[in-house]
KEKE-3310 file (N, C-alpha, C; in steps of 0.2 Angstrom, whole numbers, plus 5000, padded with zeros to 4 digits):
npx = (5144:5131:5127:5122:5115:5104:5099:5096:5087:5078:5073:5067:5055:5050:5045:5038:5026:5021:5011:4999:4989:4988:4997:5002:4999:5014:5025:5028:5018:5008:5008:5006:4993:4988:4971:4966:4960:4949:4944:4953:4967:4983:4998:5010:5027:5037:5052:5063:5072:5072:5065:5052:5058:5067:5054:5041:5033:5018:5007:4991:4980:4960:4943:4936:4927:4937:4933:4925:4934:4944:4934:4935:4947:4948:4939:4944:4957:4956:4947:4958:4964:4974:4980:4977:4985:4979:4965:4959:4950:4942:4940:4934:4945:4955:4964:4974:4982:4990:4993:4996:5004:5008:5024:5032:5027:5022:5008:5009:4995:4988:4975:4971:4962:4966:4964:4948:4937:4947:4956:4972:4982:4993:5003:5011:5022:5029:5044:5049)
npy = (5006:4997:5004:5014:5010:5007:5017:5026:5019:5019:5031:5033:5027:5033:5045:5040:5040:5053:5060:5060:5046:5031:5015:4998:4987:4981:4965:4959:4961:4959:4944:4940:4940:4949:4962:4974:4989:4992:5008:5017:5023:5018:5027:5028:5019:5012:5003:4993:4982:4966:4957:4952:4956:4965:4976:4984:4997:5006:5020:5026:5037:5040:5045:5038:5039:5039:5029:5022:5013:5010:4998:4991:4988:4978:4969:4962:4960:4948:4941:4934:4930:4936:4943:4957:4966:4973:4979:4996:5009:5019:5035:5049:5056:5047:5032:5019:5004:4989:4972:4955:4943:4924:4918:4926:4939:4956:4967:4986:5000:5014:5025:5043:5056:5070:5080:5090:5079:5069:5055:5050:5032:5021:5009:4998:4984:4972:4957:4951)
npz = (4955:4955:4964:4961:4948:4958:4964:4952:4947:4959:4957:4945:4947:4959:4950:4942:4951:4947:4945:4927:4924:4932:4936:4936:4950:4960:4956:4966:4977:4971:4967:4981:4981:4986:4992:4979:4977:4968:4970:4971:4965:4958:4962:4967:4967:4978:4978:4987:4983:4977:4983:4997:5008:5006:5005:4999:4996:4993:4986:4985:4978:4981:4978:4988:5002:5019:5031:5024:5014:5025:5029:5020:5015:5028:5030:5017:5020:5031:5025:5019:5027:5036:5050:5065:5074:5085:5085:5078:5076:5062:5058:5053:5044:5047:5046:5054:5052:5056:5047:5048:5041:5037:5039:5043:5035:5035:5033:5031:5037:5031:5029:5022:5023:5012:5006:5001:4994:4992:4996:5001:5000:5010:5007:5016:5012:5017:5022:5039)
capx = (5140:5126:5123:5121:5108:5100:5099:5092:5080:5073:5072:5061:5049:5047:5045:5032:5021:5020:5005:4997:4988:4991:5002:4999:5003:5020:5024:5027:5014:5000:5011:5003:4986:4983:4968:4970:4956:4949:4939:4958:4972:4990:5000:5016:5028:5044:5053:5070:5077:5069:5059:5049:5063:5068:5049:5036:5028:5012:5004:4985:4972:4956:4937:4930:4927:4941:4929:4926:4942:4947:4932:4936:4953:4950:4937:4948:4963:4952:4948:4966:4969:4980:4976:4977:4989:4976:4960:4957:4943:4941:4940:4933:4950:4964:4967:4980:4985:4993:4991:5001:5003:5013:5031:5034:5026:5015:5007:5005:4992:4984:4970:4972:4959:4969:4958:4939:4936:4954:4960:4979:4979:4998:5002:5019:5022:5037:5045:5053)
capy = (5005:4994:5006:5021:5010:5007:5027:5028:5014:5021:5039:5031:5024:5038:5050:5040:5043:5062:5062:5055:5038:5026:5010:4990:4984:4977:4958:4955:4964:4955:4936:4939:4938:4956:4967:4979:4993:4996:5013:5019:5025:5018:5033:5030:5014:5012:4995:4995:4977:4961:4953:4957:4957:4975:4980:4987:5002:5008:5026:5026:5041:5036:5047:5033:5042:5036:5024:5015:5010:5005:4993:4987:4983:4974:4964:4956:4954:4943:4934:4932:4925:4940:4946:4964:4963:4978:4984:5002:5014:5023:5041:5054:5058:5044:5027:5016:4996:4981:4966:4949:4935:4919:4918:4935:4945:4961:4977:4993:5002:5020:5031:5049:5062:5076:5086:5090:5076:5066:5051:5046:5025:5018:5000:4995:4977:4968:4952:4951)
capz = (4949:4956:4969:4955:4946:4962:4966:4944:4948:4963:4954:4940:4954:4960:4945:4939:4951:4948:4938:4924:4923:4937:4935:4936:4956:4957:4955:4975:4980:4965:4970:4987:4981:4990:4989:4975:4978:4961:4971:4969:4957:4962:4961:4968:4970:4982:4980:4987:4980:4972:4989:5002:5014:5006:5005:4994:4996:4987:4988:4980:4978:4980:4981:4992:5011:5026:5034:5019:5014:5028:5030:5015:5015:5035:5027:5012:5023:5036:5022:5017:5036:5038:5058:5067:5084:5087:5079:5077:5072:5056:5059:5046:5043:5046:5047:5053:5056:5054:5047:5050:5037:5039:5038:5044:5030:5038:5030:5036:5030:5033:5025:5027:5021:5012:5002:5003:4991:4992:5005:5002:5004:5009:5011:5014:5012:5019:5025:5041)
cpx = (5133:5123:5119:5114:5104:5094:5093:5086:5075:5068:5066:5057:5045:5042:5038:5025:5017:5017:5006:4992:4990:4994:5000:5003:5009:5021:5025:5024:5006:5003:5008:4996:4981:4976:4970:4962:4955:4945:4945:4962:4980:4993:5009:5018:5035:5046:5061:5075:5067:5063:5056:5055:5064:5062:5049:5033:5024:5009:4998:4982:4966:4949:4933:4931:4933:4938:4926:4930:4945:4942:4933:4941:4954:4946:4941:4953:4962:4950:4951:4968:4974:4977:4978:4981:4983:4971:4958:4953:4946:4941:4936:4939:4956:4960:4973:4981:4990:4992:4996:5000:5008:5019:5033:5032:5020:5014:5005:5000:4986:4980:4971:4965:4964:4970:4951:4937:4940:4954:4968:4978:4989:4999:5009:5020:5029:5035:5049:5061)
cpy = (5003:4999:5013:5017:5010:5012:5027:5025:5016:5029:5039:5030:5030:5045:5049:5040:5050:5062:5057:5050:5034:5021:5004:4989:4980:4972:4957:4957:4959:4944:4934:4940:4945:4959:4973:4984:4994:5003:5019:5018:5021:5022:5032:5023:5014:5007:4998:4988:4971:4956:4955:4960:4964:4978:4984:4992:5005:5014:5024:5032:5037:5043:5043:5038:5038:5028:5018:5013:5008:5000:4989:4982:4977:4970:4956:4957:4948:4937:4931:4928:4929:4943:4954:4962:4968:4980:4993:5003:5017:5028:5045:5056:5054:5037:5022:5009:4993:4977:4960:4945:4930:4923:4926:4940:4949:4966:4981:4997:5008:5023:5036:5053:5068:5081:5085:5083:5068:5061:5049:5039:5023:5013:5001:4985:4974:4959:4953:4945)
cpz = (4951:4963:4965:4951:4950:4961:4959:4945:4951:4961:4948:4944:4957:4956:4941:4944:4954:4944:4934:4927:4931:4934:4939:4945:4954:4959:4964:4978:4976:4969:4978:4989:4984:4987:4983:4972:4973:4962:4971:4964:4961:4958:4958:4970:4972:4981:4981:4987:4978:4978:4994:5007:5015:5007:4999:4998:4994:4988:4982:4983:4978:4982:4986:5000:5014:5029:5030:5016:5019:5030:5023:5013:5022:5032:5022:5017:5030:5029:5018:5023:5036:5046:5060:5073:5086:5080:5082:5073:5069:5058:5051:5042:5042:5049:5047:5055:5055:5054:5046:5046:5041:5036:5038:5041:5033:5032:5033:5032:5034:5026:5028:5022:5019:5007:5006:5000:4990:4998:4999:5006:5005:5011:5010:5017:5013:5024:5032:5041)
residu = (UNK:UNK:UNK:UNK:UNK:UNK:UNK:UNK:UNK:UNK:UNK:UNK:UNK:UNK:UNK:UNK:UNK:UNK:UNK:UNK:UNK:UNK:UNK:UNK:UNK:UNK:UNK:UNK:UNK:UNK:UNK:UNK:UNK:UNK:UNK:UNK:UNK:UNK:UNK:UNK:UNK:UNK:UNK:UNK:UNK:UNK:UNK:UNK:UNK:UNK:UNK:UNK:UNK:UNK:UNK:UNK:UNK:UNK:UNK:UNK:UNK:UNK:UNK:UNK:UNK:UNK:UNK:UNK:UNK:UNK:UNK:UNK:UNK:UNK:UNK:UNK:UNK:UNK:UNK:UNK:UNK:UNK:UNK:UNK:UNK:UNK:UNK:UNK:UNK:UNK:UNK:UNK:UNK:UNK:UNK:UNK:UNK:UNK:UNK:UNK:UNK:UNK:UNK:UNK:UNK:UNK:UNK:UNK:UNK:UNK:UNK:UNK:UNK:UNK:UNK:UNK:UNK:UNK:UNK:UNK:UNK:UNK:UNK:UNK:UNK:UNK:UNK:UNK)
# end
């Protein structure tokens, strides 16, 4: 039974970000103080239990260009004190990193181009 609500759970999460409106960031993702790009829409949200341990994942549209979202979100998570084991360049087309909090919590987090006018932004937020 509790793996059936799961599975429903998950299946609402999903469904809600096929269109319409976007939706409010979810509480373990806002409780962490993160950036929350207002030049994007949050579309789409994965959670697969109640802490980070399980992981957050976040899909946002945005019209901002590749190169400026990813400066934007390297900026606030440097002033979060979150680090990069590696920094990468922007491209017109993709980005991709990693950022390291304390106590094990990283995010990963790509920009893609993918329309003429379009990027797709994902952060996946977890604890190890």
């Amino acid at each position: 039974m509790k793996k059936t609500m799961a599975l429903v759970g998950l299946g609402v999460l999903l469904l809600a970000g096929c269109g319409g409106k976007g939706f409010a960031y979810p509480k373990l993702y806002v409780a962490e103080g993160l950036p929350q790009y207002q030049e994007a829409e949050l579309v789409q949200i994965i959670q697969d239990g109640p802490t980070l341990k399980d992981g957050v994942l976040l899909r946002l549209e945005s019209q901002q260009d590749v190169k400026s979202i990813a400066k934007y979100y390297d900026e606030e998570m440097t002033k979060m004190g979150w680090t990069q084991p590696a920094k990468n360049e922007a491209t017109e087309n993709s980005y991709a990193t990693q950022y390291n909090g304390k106590d094990g919590k990283y995010l990963q987090f790509t920009a893609s181009k993918i329309t003429g006018t379009s990027q797709t932004i994902t952060i996946n937020l977890k604890q190890q």
